[in-house]
KELUMDREN-547912 format. One record per atom (N, C-alpha, C): residue in one letter; residue number from 1; atom name; z, y, x. Coordinates in pm, whole numbers, plus 50000, padded with zeros to 5 digits. Example, Ala and Ser with C-alpha at 12.3 -4.5 7.8 and 13.67 -1.06 7.14 Angstrom:
<pts>
 fivo dopa fise    pz    py    px
    A    1    N 50780 49431 51319
    A    1   CA 50780 49550 51230
    A    1    C 50780 49670 51320
    S    2    N 50708 49775 51285
    S    2   CA 50714 49894 51367
    S    2    C 50787 50003 51290
</pts>
This chain:
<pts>
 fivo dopa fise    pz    py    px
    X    1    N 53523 79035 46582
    X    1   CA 53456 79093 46699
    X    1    C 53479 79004 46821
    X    2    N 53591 78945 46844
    X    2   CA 53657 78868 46932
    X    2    C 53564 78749 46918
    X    3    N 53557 78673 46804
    X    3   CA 53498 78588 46809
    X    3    C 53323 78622 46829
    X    4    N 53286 78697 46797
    X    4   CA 53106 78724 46843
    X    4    C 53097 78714 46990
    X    5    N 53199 78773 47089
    X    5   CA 53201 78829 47215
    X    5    C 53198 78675 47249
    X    6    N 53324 78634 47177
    X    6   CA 53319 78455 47278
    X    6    C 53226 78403 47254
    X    7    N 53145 78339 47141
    X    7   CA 53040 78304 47084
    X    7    C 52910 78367 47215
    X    8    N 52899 78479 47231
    X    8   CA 52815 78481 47341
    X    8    C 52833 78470 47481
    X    9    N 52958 78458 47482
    X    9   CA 52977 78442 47633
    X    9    C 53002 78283 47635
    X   10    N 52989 78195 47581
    X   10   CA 52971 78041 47545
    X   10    C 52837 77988 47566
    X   11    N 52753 78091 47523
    X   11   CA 52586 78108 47538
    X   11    C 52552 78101 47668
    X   12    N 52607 78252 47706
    X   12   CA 52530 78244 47843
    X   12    C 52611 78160 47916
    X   13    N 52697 78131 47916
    X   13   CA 52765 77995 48026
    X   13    C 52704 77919 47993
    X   14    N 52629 77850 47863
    X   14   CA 52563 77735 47871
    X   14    C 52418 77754 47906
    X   15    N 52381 77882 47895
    X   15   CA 52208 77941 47910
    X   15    C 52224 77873 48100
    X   16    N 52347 78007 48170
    X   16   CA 52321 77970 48313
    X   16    C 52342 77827 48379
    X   17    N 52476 77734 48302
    X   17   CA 52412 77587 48354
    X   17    C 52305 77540 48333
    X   18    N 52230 77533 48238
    X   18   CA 52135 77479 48233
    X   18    C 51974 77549 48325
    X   19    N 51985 77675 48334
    X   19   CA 51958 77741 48479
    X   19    C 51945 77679 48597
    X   20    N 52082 77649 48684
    X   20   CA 52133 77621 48755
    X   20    C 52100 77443 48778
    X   21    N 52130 77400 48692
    X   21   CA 52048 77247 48649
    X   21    C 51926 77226 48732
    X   22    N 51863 77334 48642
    X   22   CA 51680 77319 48688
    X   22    C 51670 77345 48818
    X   23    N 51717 77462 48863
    X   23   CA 51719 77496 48991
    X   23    C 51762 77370 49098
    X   24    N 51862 77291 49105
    X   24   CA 51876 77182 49188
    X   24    C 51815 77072 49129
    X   25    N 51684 77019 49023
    X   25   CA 51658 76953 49032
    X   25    C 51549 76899 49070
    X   26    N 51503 76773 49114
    X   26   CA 51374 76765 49254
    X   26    C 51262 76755 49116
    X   27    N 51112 76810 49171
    X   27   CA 51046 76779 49156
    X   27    C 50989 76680 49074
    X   28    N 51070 76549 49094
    X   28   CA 51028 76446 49026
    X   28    C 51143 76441 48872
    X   29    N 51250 76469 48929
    X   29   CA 51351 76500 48805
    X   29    C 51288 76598 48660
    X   30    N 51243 76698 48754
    X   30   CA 51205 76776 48665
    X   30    C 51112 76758 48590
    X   31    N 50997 76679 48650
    X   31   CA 50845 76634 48549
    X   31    C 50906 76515 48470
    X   32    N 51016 76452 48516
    X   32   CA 51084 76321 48421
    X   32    C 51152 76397 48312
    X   33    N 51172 76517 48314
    X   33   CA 51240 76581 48223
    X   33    C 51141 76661 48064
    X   34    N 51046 76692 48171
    X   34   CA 50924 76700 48099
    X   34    C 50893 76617 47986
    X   35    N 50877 76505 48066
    X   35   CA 50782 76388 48004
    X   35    C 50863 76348 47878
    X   36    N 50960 76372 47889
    X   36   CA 51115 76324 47832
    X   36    C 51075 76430 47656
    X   37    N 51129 76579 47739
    X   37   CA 51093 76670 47597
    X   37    C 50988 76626 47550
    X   38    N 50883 76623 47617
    X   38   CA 50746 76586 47498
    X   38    C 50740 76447 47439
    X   39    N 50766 76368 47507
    X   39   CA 50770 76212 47406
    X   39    C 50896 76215 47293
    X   40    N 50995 76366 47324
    X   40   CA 51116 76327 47204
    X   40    C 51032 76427 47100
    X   41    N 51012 76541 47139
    X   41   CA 50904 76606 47005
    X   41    C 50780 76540 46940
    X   42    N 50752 76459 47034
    X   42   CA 50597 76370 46941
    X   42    C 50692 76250 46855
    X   43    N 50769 76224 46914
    X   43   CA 50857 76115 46824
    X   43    C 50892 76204 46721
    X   44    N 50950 76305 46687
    X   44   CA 50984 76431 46586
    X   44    C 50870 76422 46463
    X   45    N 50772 76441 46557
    X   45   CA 50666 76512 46461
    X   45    C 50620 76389 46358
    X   46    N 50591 76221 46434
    X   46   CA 50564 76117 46376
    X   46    C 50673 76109 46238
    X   47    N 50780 76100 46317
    X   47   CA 50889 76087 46208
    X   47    C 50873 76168 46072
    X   48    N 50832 76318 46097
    X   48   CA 50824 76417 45996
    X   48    C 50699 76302 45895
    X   49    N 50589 76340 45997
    X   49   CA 50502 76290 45932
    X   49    C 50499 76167 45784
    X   50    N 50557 76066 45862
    X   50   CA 50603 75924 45788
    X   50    C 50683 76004 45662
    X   51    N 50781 76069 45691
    X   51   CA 50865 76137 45618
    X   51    C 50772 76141 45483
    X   52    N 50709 76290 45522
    X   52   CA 50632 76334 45417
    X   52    C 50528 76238 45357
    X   53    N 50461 76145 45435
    X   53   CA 50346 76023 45348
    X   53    C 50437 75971 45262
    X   54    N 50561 75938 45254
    X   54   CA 50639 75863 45215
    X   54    C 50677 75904 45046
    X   55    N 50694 76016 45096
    X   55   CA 50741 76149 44999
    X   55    C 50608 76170 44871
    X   56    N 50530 76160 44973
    X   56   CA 50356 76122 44858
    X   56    C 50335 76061 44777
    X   57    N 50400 75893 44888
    X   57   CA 50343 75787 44817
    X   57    C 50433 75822 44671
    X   58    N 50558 75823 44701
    X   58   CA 50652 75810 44597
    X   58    C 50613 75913 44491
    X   59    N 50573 76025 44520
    X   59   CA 50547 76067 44379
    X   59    C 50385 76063 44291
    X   60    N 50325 75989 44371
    X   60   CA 50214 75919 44348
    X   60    C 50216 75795 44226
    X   61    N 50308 75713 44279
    X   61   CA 50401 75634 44195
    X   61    C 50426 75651 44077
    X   62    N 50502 75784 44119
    X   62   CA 50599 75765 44009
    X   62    C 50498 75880 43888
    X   63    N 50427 75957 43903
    X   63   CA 50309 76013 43833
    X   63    C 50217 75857 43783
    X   64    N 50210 75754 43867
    X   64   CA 50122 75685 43789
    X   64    C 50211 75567 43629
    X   65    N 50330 75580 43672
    X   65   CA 50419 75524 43563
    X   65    C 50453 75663 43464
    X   66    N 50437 75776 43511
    X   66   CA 50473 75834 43394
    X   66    C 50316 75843 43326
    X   67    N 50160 75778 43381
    X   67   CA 50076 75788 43271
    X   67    C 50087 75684 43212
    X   68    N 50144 75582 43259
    X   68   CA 50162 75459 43203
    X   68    C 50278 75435 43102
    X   69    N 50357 75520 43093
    X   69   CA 50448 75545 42942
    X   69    C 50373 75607 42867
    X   70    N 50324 75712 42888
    X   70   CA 50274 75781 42808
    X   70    C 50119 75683 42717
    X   71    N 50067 75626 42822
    X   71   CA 49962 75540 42699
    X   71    C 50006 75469 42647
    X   72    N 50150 75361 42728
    X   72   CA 50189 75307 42585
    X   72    C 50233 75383 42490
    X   73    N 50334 75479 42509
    X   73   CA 50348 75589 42357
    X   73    C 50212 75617 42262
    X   74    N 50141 75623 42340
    X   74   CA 50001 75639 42248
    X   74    C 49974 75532 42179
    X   75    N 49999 75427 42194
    X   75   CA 49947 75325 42080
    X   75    C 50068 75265 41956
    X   76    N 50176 75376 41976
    X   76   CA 50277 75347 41880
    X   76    C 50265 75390 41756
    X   77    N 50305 75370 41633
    X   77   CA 50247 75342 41495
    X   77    C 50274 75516 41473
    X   78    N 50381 75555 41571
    X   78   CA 50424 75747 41544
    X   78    C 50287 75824 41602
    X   79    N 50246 75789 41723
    X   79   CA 50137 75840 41772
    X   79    C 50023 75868 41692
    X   80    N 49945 75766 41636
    X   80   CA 49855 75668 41527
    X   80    C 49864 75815 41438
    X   81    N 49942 75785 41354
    X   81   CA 49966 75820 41277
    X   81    C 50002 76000 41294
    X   82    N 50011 76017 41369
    X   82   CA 50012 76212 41430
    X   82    C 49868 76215 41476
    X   83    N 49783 76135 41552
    X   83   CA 49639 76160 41550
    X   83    C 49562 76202 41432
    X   84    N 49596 76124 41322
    X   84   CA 49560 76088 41166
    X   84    C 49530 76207 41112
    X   85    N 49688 76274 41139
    X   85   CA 49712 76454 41072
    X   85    C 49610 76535 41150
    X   86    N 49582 76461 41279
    X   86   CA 49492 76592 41301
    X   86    C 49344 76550 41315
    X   87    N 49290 76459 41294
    X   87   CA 49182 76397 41226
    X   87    C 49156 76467 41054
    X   88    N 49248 76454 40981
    X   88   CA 49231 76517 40899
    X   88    C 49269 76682 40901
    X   89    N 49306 76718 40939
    X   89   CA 49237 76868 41007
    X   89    C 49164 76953 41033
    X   90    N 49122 76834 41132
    X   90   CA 48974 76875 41187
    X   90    C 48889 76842 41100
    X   91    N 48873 76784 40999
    X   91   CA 48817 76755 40907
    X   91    C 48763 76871 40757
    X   92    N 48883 76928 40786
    X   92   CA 48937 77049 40670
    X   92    C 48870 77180 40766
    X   93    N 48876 77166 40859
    X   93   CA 48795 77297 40933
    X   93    C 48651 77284 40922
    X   94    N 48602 77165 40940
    X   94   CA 48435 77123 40956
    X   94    C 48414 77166 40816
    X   95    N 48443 77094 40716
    X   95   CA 48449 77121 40608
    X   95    C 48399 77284 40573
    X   96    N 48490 77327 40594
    X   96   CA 48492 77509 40560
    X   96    C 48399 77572 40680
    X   97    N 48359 77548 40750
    X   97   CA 48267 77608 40838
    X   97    C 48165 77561 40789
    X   98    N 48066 77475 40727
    X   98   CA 47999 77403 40644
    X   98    C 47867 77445 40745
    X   99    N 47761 77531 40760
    X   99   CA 47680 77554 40825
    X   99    C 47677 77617 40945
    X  100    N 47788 77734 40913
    X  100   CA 47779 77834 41003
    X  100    C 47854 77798 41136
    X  101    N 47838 77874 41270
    X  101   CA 47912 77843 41324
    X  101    C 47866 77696 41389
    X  102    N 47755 77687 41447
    X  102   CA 47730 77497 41422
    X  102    C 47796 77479 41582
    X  103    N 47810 77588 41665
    X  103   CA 47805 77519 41812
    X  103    C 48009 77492 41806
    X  104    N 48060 77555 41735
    X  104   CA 48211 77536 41693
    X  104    C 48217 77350 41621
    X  105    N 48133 77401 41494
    X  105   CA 48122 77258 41433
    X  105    C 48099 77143 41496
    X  106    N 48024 77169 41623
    X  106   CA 47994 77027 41714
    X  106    C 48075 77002 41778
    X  107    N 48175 77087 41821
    X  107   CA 48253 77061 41871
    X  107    C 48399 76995 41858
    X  108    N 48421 77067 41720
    X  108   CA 48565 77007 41662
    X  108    C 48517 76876 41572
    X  109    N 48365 76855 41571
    X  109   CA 48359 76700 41557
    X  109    C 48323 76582 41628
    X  110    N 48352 76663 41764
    X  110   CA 48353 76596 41886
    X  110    C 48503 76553 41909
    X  111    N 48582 76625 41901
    X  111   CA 48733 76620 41885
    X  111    C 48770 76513 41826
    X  112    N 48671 76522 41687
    X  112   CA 48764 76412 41598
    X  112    C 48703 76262 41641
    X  113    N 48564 76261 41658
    X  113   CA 48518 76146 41751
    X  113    C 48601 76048 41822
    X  114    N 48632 76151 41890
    X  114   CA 48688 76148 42045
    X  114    C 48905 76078 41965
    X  115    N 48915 76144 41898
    X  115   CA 49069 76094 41819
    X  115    C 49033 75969 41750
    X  116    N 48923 75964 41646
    X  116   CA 48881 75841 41588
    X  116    C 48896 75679 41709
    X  117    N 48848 75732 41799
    X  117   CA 48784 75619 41911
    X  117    C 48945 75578 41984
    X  118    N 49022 75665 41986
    X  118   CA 49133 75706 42045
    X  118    C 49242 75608 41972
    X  119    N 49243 75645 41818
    X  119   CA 49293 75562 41699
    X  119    C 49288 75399 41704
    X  120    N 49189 75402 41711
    X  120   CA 49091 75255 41708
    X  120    C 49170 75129 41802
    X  121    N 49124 75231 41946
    X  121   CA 49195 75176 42076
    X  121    C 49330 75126 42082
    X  122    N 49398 75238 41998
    X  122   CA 49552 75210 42011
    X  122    C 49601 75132 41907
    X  123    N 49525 75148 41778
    X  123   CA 49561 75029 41683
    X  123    C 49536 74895 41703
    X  124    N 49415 74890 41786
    X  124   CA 49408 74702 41805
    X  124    C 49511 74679 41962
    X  125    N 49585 74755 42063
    X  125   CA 49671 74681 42114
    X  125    C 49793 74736 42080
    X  126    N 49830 74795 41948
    X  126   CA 49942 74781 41924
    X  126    C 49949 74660 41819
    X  127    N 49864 74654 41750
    X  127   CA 49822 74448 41687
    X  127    C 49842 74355 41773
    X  128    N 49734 74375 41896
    X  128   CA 49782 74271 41992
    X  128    C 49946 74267 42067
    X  129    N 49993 74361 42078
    X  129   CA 50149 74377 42166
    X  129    C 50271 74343 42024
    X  130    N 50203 74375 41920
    X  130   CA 50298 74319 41778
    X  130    C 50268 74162 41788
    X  131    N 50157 74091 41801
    X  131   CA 50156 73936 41837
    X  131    C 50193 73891 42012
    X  132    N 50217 73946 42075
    X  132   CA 50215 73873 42166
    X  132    C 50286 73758 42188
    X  133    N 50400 73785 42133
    X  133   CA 50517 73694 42151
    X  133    C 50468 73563 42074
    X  134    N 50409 73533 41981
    X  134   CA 50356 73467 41906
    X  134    C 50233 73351 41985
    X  135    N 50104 73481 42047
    X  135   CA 50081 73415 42124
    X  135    C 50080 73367 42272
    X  136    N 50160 73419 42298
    X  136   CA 50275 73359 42422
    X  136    C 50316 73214 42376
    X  137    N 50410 73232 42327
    X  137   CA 50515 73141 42297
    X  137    C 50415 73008 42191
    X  138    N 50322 73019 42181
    X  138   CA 50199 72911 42136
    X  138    C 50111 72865 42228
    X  139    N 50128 72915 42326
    X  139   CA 49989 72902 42411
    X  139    C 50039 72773 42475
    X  140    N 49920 72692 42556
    X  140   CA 49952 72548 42624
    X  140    C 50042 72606 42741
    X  141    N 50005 72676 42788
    X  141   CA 50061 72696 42943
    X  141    C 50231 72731 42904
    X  142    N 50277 72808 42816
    X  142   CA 50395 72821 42794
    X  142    C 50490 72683 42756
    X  143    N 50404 72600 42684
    X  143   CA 50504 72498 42625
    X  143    C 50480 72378 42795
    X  144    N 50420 72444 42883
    X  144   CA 50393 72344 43003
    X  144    C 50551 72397 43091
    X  145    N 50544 72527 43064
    X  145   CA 50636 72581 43160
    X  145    C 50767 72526 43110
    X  146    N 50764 72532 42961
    X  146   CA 50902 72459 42890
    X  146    C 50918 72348 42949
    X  147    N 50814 72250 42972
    X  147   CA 50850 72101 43011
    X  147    C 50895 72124 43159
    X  148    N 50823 72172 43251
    X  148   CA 50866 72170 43357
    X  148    C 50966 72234 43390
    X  149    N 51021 72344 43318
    X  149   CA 51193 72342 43346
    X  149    C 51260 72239 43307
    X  150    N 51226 72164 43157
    X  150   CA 51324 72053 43124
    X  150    C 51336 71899 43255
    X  151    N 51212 71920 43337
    X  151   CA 51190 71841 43446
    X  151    C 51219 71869 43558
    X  152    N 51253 71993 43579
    X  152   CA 51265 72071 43725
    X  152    C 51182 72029 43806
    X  153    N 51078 72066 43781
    X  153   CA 50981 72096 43855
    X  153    C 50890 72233 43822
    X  154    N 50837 72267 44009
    X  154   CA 50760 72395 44012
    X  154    C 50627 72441 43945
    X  155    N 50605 72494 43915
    X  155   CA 50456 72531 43846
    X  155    C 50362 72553 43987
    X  156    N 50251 72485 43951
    X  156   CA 50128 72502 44075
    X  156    C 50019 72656 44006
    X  157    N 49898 72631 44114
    X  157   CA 49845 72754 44103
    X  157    C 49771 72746 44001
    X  158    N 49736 72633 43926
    X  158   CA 49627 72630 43827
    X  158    C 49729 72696 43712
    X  159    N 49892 72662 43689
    X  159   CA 49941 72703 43600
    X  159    C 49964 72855 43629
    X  160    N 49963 72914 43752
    X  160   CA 49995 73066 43760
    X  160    C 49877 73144 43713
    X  161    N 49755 73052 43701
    X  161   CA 49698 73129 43671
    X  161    C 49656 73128 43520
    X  162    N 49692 73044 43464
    X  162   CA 49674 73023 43308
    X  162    C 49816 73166 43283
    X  163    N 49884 73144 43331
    X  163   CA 49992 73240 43257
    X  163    C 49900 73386 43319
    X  164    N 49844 73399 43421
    X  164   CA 49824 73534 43450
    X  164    C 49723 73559 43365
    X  165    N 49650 73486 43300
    X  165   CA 49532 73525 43209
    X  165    C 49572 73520 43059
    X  166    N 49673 73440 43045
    X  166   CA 49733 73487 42891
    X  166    C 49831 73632 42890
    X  167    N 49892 73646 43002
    X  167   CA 49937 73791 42972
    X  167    C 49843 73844 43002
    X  168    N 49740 73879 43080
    X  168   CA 49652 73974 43040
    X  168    C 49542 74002 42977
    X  169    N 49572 73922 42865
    X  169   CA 49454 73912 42729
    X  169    C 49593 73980 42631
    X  170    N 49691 73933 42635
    X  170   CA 49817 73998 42534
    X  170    C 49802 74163 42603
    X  171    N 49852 74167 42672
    X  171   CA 49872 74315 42769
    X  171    C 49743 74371 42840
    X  172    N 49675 74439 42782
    X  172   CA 49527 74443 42913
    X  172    C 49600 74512 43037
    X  173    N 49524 74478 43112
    X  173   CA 49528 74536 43252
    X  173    C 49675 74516 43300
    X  174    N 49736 74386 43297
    X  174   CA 49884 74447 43293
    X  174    C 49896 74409 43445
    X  175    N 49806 74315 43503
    X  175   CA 49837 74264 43632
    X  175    C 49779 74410 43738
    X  176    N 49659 74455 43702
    X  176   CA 49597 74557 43789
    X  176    C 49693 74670 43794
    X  177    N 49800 74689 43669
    X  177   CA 49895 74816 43624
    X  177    C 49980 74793 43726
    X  178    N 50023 74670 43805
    X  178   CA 50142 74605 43828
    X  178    C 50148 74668 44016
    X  179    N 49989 74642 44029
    X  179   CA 49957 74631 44183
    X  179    C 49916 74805 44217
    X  180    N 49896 74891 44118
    X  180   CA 49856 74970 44122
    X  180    C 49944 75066 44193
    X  181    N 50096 75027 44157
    X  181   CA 50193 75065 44173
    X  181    C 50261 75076 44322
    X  182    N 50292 74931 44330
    X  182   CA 50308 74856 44453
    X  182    C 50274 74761 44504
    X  183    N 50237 74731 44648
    X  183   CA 50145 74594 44672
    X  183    C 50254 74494 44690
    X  184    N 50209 74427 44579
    X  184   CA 50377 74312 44578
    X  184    C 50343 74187 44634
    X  185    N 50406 74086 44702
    X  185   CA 50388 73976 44688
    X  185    C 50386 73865 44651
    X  186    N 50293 73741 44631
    X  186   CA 50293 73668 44578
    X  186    C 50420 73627 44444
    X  187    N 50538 73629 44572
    X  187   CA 50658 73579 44498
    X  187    C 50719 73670 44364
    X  188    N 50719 73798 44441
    X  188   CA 50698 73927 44386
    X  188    C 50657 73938 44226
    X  189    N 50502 73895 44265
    X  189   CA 50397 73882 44106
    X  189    C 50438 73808 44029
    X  190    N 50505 73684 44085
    X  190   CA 50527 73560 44015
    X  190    C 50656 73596 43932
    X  191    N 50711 73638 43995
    X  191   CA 50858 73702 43927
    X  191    C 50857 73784 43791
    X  192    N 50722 73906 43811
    X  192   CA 50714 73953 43685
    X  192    C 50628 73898 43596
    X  193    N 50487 73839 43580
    X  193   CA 50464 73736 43512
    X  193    C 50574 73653 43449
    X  194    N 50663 73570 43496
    X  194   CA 50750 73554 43430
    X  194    C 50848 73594 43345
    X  195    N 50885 73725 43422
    X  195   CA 50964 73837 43333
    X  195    C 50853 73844 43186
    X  196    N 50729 73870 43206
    X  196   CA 50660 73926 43076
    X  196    C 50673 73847 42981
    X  197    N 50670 73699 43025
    X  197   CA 50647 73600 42899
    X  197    C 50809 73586 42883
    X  198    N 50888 73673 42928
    X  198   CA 51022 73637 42880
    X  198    C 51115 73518 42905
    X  199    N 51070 73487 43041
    X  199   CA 51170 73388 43056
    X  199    C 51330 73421 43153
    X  200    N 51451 73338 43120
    X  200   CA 51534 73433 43200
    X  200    C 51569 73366 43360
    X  201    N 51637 73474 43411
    X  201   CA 51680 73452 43534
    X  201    C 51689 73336 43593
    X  202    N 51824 73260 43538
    X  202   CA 51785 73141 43598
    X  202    C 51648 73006 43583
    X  203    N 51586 73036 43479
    X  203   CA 51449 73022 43476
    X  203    C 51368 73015 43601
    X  204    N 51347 73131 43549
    X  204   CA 51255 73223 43700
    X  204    C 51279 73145 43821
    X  205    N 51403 73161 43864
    X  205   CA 51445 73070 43996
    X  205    C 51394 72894 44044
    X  206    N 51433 72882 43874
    X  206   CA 51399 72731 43914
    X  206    C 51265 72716 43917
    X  207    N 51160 72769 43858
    X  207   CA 51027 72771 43887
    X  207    C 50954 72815 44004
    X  208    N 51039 72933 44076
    X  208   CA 50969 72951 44198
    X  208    C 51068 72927 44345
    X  209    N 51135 72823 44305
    X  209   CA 51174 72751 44363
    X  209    C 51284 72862 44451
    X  210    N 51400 72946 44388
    X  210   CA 51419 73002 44470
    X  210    C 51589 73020 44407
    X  211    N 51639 73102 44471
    X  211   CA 51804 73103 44429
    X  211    C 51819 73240 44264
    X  212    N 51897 73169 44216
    X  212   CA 51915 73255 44098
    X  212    C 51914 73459 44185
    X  213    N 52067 73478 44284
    X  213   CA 52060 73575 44345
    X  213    C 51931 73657 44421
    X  214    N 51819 73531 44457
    X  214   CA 51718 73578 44540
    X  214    C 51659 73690 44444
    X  215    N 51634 73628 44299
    X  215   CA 51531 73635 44203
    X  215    C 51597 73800 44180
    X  216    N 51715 73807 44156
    X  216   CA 51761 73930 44150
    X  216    C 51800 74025 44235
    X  217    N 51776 74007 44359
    X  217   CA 51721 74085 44452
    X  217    C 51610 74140 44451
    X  218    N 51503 74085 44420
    X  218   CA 51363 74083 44442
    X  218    C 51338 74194 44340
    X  219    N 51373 74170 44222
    X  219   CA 51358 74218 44102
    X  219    C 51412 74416 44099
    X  220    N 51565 74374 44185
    X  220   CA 51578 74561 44176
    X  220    C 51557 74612 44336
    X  221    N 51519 74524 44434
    X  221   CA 51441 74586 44539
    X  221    C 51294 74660 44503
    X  222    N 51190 74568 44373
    X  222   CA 51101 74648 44348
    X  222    C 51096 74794 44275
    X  223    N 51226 74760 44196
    X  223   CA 51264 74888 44094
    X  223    C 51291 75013 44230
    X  224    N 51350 74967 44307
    X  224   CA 51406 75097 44409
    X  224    C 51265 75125 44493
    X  225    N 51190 75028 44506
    X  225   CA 51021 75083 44603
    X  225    C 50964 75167 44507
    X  226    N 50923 75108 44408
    X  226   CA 50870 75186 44295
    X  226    C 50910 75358 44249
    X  227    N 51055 75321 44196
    X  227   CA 51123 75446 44121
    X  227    C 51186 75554 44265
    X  228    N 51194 75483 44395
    X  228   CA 51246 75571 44480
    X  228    C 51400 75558 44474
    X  229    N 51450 75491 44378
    X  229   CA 51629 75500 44351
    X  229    C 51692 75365 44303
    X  230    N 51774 75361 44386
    X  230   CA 51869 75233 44260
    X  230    C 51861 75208 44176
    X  231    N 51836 75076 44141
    X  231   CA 51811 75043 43973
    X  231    C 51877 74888 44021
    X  232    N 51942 74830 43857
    X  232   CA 51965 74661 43846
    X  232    C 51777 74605 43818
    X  233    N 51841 74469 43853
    X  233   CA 51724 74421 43819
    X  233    C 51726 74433 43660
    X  234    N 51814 74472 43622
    X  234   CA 51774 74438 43461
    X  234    C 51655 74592 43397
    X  235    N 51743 74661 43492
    X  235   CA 51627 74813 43518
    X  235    C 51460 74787 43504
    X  236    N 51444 74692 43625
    X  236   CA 51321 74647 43640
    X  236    C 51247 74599 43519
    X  237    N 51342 74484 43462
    X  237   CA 51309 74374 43350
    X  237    C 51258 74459 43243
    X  238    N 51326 74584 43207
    X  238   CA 51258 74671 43104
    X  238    C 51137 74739 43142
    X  239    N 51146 74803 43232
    X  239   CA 51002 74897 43280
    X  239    C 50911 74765 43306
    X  240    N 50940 74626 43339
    X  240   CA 50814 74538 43318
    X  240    C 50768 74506 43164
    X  241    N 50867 74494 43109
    X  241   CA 50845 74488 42978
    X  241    C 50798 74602 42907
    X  242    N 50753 74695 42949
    X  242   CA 50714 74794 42852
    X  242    C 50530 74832 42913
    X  243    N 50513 74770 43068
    X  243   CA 50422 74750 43078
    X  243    C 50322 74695 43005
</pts>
């Protein structure tokens, strides 16, 4: 009880200075005081604002990597092969509905269409992502990049772009997947391109001309824009790789 009583009598001693304040202060004090509250609440509200876009972007993000696991799961030989069971299914239903029923029948052989096409898709880039390494590691531009580490020297733009067009004939869309995410830069891109064709760390560095530490900065600064949280770069190196 003691303490409620003080608790308000703490109040109004601070209610009446600040009273008393206003009361002796001029005119001009007082509209400076003004001006003051409202530029610190519009600063408030911006801040909120940013806050929450922020809060968007990130789960914007991170919704567009969880569709992006999920299609690669779809082209895995377990997926494939659970479509299959229900391809044949739907198959066993059409079947037994035989005439009747046709606006059902068009439909669950729209289904299987639609799984067939589905099948198809995911079997030729899980063929292509079972060769890549193969044709990676054959292609001219790779055995160029070999020489020019054994030379130390940098790769130019005609070679960034031979590598950006062999990973994305191995990987479709892997560069548009990349930016979709976050708008990275140059150095940025160059970093994971390299990551894809598997080259390591100190690699990387010596090609884009930069410090072994830089390269791994770069690498789990994107993992933390991206994922919203701490990650190693080696964090990164996998979620690029599974791209």
């Amino acid at each position: 009880m003691q303490t409620k009583m003080f608790g308000r009598f703490v109040f109004l001693l601070y209610l009446c200075t600040m009273i008393m304040m206003l009361t002796i202060l001029t005119d001009r004090e007082l509209v400076m005081l003004i001006i003051g509250g409202v530029i610190y609440v519009a600063l408030f509200v911006v801040i909120l604002q940013n806050s929450r876009r922020k809060v968007l972007l990130l789960q914007q993000r991170l919704n567009k990597v969880r569709e992006m696991q999920e299609a690669q799961q779809a082209t895995t030989l377990q997926s494939i092969k659970a479509n299959e069971r229900r391809i044949s299914d739907l198959e066993s239903l059409i079947h037994k509905l035989g005439d009747e029923n046709s606006v059902l029948r068009l439909e669950l052989e729209e289904k299987k269409a639609r799984l067939d096409y589905n099948n198809k898709v995911a079997l030729i880039e899980s063929e292509k992502r079972g060769q890549a390494e193969t044709v990676i590691f054959s292609s001219e531009v790779y055995q160029r990049v070999k020489s020019l580490l054994a030379t130390g020297k940098c790769l130019n733009n005609s070679d960034w772009q031979q590598i950006e067009q062999v990973v994305n004939s191995v990987y479709t869309n892997f560069t548009e997947r990349l930016f979709s995410l976050y708008p990275l830069s140059e150095h940025d891109y160059h970093v994971c391109l390299l990551t894809k064709i598997r080259l390591q760390p100190k690699d990387i560095a010596a090609l884009t001309s930069h410090s072994k530490e830089s390269v791994a900065t770069t690498r789990s600064r994107l993992y933390h824009k991206v994922f919203g949280r701490k990650g190693s770069s080696k964090d990164w190196d996998d979620f690029v790789l599974t791209l």
